[in-house]
Structure formats: C-alpha cells, structure tokens
Backbone and ligand atoms as CSV (ligand in chain L), in Angstrom:
chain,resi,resn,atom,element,x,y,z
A,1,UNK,N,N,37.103,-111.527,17.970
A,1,UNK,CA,C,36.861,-112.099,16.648
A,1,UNK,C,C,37.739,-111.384,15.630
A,2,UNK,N,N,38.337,-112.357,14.649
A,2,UNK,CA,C,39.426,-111.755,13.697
A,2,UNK,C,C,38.423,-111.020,12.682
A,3,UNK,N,N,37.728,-112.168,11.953
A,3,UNK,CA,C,37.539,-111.011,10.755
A,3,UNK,C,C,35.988,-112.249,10.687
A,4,UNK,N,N,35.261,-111.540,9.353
A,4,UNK,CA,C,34.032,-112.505,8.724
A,4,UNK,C,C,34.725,-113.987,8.101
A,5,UNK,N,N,34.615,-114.801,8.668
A,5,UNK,CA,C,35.018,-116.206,8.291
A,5,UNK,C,C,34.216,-116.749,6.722
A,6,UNK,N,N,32.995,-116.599,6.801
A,6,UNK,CA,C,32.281,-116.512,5.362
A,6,UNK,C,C,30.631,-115.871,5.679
A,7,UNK,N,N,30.191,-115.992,4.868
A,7,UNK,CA,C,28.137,-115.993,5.203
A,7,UNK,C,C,27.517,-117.419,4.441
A,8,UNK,N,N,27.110,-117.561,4.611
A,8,UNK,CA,C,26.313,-118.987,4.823
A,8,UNK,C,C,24.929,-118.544,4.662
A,9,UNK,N,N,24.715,-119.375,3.269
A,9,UNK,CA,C,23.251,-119.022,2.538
A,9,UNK,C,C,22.717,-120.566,2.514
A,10,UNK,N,N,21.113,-120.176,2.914
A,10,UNK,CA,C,20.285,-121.653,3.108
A,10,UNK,C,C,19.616,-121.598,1.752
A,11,UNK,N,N,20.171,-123.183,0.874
A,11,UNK,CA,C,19.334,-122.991,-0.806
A,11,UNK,C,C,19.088,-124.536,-0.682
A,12,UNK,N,N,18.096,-124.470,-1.531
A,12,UNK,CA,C,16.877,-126.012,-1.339
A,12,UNK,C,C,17.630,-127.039,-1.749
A,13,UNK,N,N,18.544,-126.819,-3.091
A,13,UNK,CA,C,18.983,-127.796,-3.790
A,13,UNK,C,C,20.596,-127.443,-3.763
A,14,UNK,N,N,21.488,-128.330,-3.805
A,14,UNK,CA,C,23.064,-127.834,-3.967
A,14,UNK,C,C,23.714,-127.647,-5.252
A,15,UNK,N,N,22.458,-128.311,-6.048
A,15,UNK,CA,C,23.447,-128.609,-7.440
A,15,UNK,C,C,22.859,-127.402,-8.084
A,16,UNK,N,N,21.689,-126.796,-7.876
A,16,UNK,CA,C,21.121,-125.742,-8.677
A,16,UNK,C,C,21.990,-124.596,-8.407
A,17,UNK,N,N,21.620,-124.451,-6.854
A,17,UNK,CA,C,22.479,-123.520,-6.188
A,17,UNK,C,C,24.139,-123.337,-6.581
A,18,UNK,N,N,24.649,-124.491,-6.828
A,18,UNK,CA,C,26.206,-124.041,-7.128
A,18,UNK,C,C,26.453,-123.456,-8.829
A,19,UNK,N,N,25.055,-123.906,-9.569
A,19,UNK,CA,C,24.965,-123.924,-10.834
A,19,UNK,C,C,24.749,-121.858,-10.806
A,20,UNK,N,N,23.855,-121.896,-10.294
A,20,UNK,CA,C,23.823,-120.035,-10.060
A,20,UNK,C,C,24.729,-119.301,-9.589
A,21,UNK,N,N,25.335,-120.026,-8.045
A,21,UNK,CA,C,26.747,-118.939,-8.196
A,21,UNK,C,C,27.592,-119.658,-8.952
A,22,UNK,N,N,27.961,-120.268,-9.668
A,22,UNK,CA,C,29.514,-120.309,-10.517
A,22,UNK,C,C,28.735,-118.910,-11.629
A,23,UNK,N,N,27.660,-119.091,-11.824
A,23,UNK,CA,C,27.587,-117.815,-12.844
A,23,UNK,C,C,27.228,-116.624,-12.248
A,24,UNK,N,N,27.233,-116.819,-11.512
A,24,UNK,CA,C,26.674,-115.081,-10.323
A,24,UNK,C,C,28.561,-114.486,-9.765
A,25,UNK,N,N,28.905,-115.877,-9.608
A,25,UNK,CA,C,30.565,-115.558,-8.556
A,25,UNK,C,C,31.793,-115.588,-10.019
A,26,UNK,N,N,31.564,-116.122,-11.119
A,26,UNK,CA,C,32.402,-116.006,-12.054
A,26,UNK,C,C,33.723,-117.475,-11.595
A,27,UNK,N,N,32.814,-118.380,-11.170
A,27,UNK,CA,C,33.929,-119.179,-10.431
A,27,UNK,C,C,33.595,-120.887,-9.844
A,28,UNK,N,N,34.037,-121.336,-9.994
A,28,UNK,CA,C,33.370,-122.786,-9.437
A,28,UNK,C,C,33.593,-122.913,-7.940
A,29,UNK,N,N,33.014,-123.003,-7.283
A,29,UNK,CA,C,33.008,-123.878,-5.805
A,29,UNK,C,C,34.574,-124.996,-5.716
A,30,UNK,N,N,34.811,-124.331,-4.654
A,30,UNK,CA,C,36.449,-124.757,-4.801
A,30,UNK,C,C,35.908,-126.610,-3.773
A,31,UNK,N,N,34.624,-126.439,-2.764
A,31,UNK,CA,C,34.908,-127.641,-2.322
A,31,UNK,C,C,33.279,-128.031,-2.051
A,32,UNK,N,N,32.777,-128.923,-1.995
A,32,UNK,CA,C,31.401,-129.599,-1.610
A,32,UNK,C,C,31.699,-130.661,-0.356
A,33,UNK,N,N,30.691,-130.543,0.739
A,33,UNK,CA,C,30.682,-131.108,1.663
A,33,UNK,C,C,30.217,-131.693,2.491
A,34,UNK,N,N,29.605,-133.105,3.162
A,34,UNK,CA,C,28.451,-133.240,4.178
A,34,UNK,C,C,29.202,-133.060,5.217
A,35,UNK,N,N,28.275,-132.316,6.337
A,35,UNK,CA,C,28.658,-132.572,7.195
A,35,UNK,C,C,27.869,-133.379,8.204
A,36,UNK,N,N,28.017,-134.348,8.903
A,36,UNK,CA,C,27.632,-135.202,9.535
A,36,UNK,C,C,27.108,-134.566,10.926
A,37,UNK,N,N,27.362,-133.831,11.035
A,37,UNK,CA,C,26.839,-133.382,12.455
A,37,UNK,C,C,25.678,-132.155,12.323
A,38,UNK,N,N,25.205,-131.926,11.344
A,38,UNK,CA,C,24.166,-131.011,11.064
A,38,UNK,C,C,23.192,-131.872,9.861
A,39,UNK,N,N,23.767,-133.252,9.851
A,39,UNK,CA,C,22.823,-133.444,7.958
A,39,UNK,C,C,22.687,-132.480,7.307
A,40,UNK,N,N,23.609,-131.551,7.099
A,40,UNK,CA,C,23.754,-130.837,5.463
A,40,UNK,C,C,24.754,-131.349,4.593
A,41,UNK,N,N,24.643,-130.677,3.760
A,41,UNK,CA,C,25.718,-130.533,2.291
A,41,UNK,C,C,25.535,-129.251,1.877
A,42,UNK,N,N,27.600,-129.172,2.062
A,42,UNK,CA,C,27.888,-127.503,1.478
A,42,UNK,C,C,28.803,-127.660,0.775
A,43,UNK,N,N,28.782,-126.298,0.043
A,43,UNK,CA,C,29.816,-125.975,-0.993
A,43,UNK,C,C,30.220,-124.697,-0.472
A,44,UNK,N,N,31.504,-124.480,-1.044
A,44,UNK,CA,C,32.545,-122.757,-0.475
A,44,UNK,C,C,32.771,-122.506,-1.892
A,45,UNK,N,N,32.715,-121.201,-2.043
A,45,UNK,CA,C,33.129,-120.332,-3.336
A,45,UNK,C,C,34.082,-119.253,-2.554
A,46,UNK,N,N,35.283,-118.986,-3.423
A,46,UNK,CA,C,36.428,-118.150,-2.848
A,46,UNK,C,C,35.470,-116.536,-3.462
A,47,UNK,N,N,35.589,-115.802,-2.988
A,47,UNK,CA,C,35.473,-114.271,-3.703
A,47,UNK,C,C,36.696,-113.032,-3.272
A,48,UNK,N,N,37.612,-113.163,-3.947
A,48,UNK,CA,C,38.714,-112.703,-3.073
A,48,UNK,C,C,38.792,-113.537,-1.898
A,49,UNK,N,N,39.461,-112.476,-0.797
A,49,UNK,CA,C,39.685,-113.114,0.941
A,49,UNK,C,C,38.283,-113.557,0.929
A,50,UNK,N,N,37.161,-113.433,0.429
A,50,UNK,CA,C,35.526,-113.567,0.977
A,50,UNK,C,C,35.106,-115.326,0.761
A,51,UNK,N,N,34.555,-115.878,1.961
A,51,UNK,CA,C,34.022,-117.110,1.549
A,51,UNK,C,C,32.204,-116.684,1.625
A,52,UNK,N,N,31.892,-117.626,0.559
A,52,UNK,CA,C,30.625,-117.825,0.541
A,52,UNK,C,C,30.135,-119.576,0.793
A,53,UNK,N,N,29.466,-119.720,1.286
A,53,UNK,CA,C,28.630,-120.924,1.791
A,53,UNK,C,C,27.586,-121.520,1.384
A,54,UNK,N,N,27.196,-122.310,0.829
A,54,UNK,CA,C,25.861,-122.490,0.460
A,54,UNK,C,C,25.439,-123.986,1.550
A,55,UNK,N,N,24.592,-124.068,1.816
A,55,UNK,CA,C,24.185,-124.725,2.756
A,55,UNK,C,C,22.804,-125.750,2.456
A,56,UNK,N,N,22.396,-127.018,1.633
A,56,UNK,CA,C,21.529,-127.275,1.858
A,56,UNK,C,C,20.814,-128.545,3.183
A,57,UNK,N,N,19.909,-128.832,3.311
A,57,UNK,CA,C,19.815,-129.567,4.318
A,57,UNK,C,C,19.141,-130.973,3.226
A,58,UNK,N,N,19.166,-132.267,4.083
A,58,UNK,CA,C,18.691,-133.265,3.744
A,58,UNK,C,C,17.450,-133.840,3.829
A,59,UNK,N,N,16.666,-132.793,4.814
A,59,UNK,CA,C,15.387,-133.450,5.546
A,59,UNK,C,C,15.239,-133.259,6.789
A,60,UNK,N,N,14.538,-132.509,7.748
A,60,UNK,CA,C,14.668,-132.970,8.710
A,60,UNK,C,C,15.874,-132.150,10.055
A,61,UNK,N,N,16.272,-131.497,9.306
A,61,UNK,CA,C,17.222,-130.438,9.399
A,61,UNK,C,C,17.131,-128.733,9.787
A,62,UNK,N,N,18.120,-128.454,10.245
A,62,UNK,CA,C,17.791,-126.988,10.785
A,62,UNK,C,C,17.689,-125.873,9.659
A,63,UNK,N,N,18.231,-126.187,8.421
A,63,UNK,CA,C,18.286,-125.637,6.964
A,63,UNK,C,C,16.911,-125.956,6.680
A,64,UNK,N,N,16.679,-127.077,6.209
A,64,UNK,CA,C,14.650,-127.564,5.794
A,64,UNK,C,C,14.255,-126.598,6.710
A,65,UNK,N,N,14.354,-126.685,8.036
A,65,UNK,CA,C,13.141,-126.103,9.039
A,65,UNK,C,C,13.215,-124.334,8.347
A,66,UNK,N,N,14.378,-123.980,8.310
A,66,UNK,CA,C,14.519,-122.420,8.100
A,66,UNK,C,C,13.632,-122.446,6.259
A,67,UNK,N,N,14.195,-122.917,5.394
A,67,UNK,CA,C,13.876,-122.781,4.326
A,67,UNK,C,C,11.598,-122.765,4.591
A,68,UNK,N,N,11.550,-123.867,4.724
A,68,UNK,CA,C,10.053,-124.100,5.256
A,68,UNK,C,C,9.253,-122.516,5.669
A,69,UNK,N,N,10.218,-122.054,6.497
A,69,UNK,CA,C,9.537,-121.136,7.578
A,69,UNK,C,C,10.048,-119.370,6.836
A,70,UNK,N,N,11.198,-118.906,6.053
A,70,UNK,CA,C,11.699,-118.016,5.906
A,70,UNK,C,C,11.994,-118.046,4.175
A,71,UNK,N,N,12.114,-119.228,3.660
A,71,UNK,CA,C,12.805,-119.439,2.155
A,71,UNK,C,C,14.043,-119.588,2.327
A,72,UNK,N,N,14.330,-119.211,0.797
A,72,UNK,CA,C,15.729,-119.245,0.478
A,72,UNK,C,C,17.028,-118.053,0.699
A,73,UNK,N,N,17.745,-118.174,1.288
A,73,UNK,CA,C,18.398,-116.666,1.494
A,73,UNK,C,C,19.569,-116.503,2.513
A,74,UNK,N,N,20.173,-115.180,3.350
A,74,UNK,CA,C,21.224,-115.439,3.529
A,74,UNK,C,C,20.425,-116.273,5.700
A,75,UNK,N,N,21.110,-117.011,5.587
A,75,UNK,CA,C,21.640,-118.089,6.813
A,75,UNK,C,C,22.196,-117.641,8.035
A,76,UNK,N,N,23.599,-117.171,7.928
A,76,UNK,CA,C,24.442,-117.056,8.884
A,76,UNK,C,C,25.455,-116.498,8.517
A,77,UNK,N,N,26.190,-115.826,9.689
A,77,UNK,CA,C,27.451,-114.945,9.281
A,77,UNK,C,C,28.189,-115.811,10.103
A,78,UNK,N,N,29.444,-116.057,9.636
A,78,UNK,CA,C,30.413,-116.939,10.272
A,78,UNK,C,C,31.881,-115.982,10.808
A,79,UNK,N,N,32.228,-115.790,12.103
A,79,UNK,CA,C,33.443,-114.868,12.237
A,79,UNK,C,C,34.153,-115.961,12.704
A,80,UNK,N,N,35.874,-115.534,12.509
A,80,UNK,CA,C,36.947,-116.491,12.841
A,80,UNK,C,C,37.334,-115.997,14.017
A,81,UNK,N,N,37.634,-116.941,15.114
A,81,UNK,CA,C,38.203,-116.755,16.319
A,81,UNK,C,C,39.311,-117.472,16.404
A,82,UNK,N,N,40.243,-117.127,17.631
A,82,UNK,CA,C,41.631,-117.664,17.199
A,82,UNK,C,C,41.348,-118.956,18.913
A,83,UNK,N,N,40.161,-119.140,19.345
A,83,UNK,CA,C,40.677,-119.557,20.458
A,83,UNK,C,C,38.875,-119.860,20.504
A,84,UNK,N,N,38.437,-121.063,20.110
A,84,UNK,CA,C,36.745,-120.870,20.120
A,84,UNK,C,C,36.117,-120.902,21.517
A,85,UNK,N,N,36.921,-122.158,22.295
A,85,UNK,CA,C,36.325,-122.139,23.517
A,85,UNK,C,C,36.222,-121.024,24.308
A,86,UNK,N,N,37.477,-120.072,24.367
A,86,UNK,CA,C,37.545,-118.830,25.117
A,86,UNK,C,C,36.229,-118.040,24.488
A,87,UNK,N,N,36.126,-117.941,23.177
A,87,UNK,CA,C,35.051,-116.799,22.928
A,87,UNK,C,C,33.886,-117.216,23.379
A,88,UNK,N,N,33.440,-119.210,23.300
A,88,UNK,CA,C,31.945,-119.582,23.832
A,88,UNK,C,C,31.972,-118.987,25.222
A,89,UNK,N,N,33.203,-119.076,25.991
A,89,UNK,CA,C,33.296,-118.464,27.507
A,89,UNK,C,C,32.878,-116.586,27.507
A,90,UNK,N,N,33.325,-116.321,26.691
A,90,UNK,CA,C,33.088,-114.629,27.100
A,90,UNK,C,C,31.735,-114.328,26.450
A,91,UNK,N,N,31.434,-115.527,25.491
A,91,UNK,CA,C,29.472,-114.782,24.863
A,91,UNK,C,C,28.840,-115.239,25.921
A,92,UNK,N,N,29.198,-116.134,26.568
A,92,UNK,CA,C,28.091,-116.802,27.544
A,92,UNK,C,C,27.852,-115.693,28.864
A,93,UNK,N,N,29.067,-115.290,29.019
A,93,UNK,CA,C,29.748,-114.108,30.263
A,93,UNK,C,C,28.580,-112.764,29.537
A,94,UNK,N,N,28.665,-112.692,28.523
A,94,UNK,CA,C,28.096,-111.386,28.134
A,94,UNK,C,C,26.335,-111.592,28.002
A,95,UNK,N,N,25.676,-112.660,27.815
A,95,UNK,CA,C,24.473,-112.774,28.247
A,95,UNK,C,C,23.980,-113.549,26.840
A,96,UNK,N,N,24.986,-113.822,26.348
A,96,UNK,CA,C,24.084,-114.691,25.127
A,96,UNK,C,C,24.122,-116.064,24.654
A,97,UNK,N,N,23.241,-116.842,24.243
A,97,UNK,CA,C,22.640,-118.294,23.811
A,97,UNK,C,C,23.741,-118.529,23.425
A,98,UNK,N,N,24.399,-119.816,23.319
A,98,UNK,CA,C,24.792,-120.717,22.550
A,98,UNK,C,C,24.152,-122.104,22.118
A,99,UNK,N,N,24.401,-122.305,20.879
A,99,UNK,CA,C,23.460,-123.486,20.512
A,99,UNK,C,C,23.842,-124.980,21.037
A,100,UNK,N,N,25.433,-124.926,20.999
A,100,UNK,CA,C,25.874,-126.075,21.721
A,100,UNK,C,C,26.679,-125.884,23.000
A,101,UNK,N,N,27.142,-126.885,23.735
A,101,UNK,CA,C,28.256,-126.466,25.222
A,101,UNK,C,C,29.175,-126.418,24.497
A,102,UNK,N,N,29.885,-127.351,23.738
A,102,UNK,CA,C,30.828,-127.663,23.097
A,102,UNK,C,C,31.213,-127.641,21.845
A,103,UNK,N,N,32.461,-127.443,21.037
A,103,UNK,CA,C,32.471,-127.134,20.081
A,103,UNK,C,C,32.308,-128.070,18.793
A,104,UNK,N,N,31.583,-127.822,17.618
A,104,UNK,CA,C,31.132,-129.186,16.511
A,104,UNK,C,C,31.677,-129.602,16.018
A,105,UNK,N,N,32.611,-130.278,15.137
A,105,UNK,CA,C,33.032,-130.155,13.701
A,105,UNK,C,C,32.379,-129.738,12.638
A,106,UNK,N,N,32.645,-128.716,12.000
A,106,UNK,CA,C,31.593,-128.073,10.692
A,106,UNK,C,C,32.115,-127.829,9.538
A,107,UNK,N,N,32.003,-127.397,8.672
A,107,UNK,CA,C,33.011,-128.012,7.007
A,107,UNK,C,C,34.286,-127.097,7.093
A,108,UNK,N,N,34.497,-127.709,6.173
A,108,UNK,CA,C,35.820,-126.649,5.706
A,108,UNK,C,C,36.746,-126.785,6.910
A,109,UNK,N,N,36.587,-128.071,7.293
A,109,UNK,CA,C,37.696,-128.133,8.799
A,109,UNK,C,C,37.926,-127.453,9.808
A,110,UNK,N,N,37.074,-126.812,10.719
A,110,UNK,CA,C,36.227,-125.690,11.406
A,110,UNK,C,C,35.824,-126.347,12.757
A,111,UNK,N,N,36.255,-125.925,13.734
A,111,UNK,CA,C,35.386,-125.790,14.679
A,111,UNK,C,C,34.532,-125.082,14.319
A,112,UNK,N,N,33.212,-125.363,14.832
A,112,UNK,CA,C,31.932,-124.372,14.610
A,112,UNK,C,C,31.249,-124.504,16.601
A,113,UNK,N,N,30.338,-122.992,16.149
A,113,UNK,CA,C,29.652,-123.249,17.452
A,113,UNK,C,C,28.576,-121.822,16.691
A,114,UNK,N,N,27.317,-121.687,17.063
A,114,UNK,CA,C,26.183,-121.068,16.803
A,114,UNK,C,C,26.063,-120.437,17.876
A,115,UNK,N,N,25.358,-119.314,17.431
A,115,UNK,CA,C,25.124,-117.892,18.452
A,115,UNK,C,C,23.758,-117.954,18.560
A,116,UNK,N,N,22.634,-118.418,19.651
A,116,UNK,CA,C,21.063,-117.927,18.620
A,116,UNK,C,C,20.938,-116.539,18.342
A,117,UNK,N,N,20.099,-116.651,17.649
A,117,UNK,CA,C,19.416,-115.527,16.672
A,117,UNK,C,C,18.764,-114.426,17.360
A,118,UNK,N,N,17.966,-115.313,18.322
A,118,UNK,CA,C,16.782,-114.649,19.218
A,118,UNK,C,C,18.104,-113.660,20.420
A,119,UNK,N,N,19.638,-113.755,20.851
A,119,UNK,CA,C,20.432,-113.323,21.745
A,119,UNK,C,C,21.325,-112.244,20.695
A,120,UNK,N,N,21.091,-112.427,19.279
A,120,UNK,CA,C,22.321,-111.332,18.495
A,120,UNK,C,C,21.125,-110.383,17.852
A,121,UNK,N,N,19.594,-109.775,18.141
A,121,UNK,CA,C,18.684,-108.914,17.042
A,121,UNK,C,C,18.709,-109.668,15.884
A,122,UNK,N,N,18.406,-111.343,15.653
A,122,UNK,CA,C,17.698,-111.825,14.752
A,122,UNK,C,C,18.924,-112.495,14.081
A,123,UNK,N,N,20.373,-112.174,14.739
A,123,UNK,CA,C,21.341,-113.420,13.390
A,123,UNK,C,C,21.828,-114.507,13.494
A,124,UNK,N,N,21.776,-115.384,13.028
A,124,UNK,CA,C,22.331,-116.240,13.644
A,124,UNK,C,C,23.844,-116.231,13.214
A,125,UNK,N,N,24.790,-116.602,14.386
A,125,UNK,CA,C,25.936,-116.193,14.082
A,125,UNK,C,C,26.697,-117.361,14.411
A,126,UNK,N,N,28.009,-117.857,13.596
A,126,UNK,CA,C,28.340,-119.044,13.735
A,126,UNK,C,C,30.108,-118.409,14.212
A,127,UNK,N,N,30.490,-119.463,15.197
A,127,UNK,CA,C,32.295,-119.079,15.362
A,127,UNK,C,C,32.424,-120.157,14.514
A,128,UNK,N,N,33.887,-119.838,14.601
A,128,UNK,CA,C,34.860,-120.751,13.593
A,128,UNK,C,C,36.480,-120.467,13.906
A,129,UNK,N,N,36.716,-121.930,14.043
A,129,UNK,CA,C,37.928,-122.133,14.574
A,129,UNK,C,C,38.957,-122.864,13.594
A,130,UNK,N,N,40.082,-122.836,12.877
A,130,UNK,CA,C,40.438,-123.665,11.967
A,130,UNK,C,C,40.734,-125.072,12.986
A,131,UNK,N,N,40.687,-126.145,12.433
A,131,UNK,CA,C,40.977,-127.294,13.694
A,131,UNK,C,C,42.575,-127.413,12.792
A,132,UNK,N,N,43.361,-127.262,13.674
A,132,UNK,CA,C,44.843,-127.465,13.030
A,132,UNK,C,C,45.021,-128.971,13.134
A,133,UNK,N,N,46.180,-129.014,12.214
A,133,UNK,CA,C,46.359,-130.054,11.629
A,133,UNK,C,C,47.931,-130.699,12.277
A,134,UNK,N,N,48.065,-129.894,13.203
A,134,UNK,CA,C,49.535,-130.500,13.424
A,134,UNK,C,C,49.417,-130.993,14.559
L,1,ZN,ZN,ZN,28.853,-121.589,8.058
C-alpha cells in the first residue's frame, strides 16, 4: 500500500455535512457524488495531499445501518494500491475478510474493495485503485 488514499466519514445528511466542513476545512468540496453501487452520495474535500470523504447513505444502506447502530463519525480509512487485485490476493493469503471477490467502482474514479472490520481490530478499511483512463 502507497500511502492513506483519504478517511471516509459516515454523516446523516450531505448538504449539512458539506456545510460544516467548508467551515471546519476552510474550503469547498471540490466534487459530490452517487455512487451506484453502494446507494450513497459523497463529497471529497482536498486538505493538502489529504482527502476527506463524507459519505451519506440513502436508506437502506451500509452508511444508514452504521449511522443507526454507531452515529455519526469517522467510517473508513481508504489506502492506495498500485495493483488492487494483487493486494485482494495477498489480504486474503494473510487471513483476512474481504467484503467483495471483485473489485467495485467507488467515487472519485476508484477501484474500491473493503477490508471487514471484524479481520483489521475494528476498521474498516477500503483499497483504492485509480481506474485509468487510457
Ligand atoms: Zn472511501
């Protein structure tokens, strides 16, 4: 894994939520997003090299279920890999969950793939792959 790709915070509402960090981050949310394969909607705030995530769900969702059960707060740590399938191959080799076989599409033009929580001491941890464009 290269470096922290962003953290990914679960908040009820998107518009409140982006309304608090533009004044918490000094900055507007460079992009808002559904993604279709999780029913959420997110937004990214730059902080320096640092991304931040905000994540809400629609209903019905793995965000609702967490919010429901834990509140509002930080989500997930996202690290960048240069090669996603190889790394789902060596976490699986090393003894831990993955949430899917295969890799998702997830915002910000990303392969994504989830680590469970219950296999990392409680985090849930997301890869991330840029999906190139060429
Ligand atoms: Zn994320």
């Amino acid at each position: 894994m290269r470096k922290i790709e962003h953290i990914g915070i679960a908040v009820k509402n998107i518009n409140d939520a982006n309304h608090l960090y533009e004044k918490l981050l000094g900055t507007k949310a460079y992009k808002q997003e559904i993604v279709e394969s999780e029913n959420v909607t997110t937004s990214f705030f730059r902080v320096g090299p640092n991304k931040i995530e905000l994540v809400a769900g629609q209903g019905g969702d793995a965000i609702s279920k967490f919010i429901e059960k834990r509140g509002e707060g930080i989500h997930h740590i996202a690290f960048d890999v240069p090669d996603i399938k190889a790394e789902m191959v060596r976490l699986k080799a090393e003894g831990f969950t993955l949430l899917s076989d295969e890799p998702k599409k997830g915002a910000d033009n990303k392969w994504v793939c989830f680590v469970h929580p219950k296999t990392t001491g409680g985090v849930l941890v997301e890869l991330c792959q840029e999906i190139s464009t060429t």
